[in-house]
N, C-alpha and C positions, 0 to 999 in steps of 0.2 A: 504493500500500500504506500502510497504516496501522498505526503503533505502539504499544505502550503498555509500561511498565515492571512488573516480576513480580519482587518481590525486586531480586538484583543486576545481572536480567538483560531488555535492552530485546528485546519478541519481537513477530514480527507478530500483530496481531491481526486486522486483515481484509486482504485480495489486492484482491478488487473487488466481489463479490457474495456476500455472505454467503447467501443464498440456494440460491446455486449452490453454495457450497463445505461447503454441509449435507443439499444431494441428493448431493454424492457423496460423501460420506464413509458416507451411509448406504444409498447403492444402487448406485455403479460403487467407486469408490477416490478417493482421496484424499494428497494428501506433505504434512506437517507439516516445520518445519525444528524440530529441537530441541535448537539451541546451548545452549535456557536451562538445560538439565540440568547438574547438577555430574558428572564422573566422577572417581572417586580411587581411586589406585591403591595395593595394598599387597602385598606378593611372598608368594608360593606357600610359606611355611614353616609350620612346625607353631606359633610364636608366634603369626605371624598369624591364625591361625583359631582360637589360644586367643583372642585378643582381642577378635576379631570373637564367640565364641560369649558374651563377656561383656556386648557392646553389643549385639547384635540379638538380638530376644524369638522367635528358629524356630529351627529343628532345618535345620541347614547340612549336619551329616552327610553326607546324602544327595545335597547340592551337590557332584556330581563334576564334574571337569572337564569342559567345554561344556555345563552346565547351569545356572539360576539362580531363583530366590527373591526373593520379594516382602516385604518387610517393613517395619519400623519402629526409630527409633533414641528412647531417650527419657532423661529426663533423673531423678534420681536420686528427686523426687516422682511418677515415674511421669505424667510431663507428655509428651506429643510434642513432638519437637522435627523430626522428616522422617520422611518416607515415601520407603524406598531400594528399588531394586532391586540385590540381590548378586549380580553374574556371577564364575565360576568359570571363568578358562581354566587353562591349563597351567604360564606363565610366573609370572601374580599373579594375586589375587581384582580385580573393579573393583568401583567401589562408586558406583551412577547415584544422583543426588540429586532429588526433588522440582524444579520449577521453580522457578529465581529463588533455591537454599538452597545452591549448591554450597560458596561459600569460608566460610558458618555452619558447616556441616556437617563442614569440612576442619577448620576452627579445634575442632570437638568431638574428632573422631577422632584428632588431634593432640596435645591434650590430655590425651585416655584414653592414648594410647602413651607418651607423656612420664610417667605416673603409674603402668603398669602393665608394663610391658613393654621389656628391653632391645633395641635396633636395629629396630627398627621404625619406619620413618619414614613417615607415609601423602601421599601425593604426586598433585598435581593434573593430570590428564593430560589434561584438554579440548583443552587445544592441538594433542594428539596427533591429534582424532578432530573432522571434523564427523559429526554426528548428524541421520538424518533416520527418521520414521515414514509408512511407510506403511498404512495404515488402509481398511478396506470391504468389503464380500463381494465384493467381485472383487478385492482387492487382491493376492491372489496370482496370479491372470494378469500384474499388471507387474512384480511380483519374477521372475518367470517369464522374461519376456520379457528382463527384464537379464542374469539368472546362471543362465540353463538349467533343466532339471530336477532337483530330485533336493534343493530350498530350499523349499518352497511346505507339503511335507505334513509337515514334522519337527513332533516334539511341543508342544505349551506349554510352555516355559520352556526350551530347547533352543537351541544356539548352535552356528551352521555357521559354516565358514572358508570365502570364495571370493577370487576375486579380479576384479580391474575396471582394468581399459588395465594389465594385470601387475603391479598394488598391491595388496597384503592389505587385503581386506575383511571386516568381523563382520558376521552376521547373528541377528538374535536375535528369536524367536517371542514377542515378547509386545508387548502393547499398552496404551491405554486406555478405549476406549471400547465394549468389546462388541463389535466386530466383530473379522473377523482382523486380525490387528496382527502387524507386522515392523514394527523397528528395526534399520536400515544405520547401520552405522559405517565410512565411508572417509576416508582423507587431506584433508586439506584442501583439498590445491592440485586433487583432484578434485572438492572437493565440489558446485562451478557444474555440473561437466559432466554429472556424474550426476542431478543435481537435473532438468535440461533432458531428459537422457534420459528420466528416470520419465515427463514430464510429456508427452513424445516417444507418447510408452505409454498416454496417455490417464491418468495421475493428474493430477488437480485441487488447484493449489497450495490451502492452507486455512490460516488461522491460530486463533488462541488462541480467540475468537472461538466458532467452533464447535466448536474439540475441547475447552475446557470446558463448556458445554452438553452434549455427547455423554458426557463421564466423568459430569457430575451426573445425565443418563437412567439410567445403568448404578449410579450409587452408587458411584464412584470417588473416593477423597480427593483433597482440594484442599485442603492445607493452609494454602497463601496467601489461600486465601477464606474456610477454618472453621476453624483453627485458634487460637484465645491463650494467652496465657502459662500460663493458669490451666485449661484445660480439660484432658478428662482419655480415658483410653481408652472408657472406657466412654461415657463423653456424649458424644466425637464419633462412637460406634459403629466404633469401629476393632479390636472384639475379634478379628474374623477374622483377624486380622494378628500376635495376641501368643499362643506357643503353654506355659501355664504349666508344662508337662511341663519345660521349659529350666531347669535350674537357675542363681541366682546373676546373672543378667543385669542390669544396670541399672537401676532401678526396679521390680522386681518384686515387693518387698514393697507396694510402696504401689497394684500395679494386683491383685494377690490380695487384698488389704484391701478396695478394692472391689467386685471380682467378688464376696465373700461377701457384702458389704452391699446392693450395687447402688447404681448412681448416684442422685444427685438431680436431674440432669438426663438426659434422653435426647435424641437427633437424631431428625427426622420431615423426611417428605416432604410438602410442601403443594404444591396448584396453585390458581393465581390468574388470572383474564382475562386472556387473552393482550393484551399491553401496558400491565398494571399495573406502577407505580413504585411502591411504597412506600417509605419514607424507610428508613435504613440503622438496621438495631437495629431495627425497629419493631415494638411490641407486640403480641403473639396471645393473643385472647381467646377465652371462651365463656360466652354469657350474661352477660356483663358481669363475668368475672371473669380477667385478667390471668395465664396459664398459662404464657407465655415469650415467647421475640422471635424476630424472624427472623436469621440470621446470613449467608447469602447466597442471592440469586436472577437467574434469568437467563430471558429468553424461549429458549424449548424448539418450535422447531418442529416436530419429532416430532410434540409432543404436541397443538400448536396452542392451549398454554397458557403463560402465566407459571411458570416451575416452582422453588420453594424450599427450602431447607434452612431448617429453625427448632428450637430450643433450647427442650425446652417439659419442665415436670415428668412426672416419670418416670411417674407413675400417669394421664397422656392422653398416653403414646407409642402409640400406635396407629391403625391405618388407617380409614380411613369416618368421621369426624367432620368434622361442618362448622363451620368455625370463621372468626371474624373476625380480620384487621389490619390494623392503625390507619394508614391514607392519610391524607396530605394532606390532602384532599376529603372527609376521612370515610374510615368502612369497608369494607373491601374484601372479600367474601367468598372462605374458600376451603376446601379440604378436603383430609383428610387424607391420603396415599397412602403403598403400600408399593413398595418397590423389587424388583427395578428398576423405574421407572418408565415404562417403554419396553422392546420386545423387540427384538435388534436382529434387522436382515436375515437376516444371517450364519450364527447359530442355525442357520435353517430353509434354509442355501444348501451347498452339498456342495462342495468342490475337486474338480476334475474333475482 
């Protein structure tokens, strides 16, 4: 196995064959381990979900208990700073971090409660839980296979209690890459065993590897890869994410100040010859005129292309343009696309 570092946090990036571990994530199943996530914890009172409706840009309301929410934390220029998911159980809110942002993230959240809010302490509770994803149009055959019936068809964003050798387990319907997605959460001192189970079940261990390629098919944030200090909602296309109806939240004036003006820059989907490198940053042109740069790419087997994200002025954000950038060796041709970029299996595959 093979590692690499993501923020704070060292995660697999390949098993043994990437190959393999990108057919099945996109046509049997697939186990991610996903330590590198942050989870923080903050107790079930009515401060706390004032606090929270002050830092995340959605509408929590409707976060009942065993339910959760996809969102965003930003900083007081309306800058990102992560990409959270908010679960709601009964006891506390948790609050899952981006890869590699957890104790950034803790240090935010900690901050805002120290400045806004009496006894609210927001608390790091990874210890508590390892984390794994399950992933793939058949991946609910192996949840299945672990915890019975009754886990497999609950809704998107929806979170079941089971249990595993008589230890509380979470289960939680959601994902990254387009396909069905489950996130198990168990004890630690279970977490080898259940890992070997899944894999008992026919899930195919996978690292970072291909489930970033598989978020950037779908147009999944990656923050660690498109994200800087100085970008902004709208340029890295993370509207879906900020719901302006929310009043008072953290940078809201400055991401409504954009929404009326629109960015100067926008995010685009380009694809490149499969096993193009272009240099990092590298200039995207047309007709010999300098429109942006690229800010991340990866080979995309899906597509049997080189597939990137590029930062290019807002008046050529659009799909079907063929555009140059700037290799090495000279130019590289590519063109523009819209997302997703890939359909996944799953779509078109029914849970039986």
């Amino acid at each position: 196995m093979r590692t690499v570092t993501i923020g704070h946090a060292v995660v697999p990036w390949t098993y043994a064959d990437d190959e393999r571990e990108y057919h099945a994530l996109r046509h049997e199943a697939a186990i991610f381990e996903l330590n590198s996530t942050g989870l923080i914890a903050l107790p079930a009172t009515g401060s706390a979900q004032a606090l929270l409706r002050t830092l995340v840009p959605s509408d929590l309301k409707a976060v009942f208990p065993g339910r959760s929410a996809t969102s965003l934390l930003l900083d007081a220029e309306g800058h990102p700073l992560d990409t959270i998911t908010v679960y709601r159980l009964r006891e506390r809110w948790l609050i899952e971090t981006a890869f590699g942002r957890g104790p950034d993230t803790l240090a935010h959240l900690t901050a805002a409660a120290a400045e806004g809010s009496e006894g609210i302490d927001p608390v790091d509770v990874r210890p508590e839980f390892t984390t794994f994803g399950l992933e793939g149009p058949y991946a609910w055959r192996v949840l299945r296979a672990l915890f019975g019936d009754g886990v497999t068809s609950v809704p998107l964003g929806s979170i079941v209690h089971r249990t595993w050798r008589d230890a509380p387990v979470l289960i939680a319907r959601s994902g990254y890459t387009g396909e069905y997605g489950y996130k198990v959460f168990v004890p630690p001192s279970l977490g080898a065993e259940l890992f070997d189970a899944a894999v008992e079940r026919s899930a195919v261990p996978a690292g970072y590897r291909t489930l970033e390629a598989a978020m950037i098919e779908v147009r999944q944030p990656l923050p660690h890869r498109e994200v800087g200090p100085e970008d902004t909602v709208s340029g890295c296309g993370y509207n879906w994410l900020v719901d302006l109806d929310q009043p008072d939240f953290v940078g809201r004036d400055a991401v409504l100040a954009e929404f009326k003006t629109g960015p100067a820059v926008r995010t685009v989907g380009l694809t490149m010859p499969r096993g193009a490198e272009p240099p990092e940053h590298a200039e995207v042109s047309v007709a010999g005129l300098t429109i942006g740069h690229l800010v991340h790419h990866t080979d995309s087997p899906g597509l049997g292309r080189t597939l990137a994200l590029a930062r290019v002025s807002a008046e050529w954000a659009a799909s079907g343009f063929d555009w140059e950038v700037a290799g090495t060796h000279g130019p590289i041709p590519a063109r523009s696309v819209s997302s997703p970029y890939l359909v996944p299996l799953s779509w078109s595959t029914s849970i039986a």
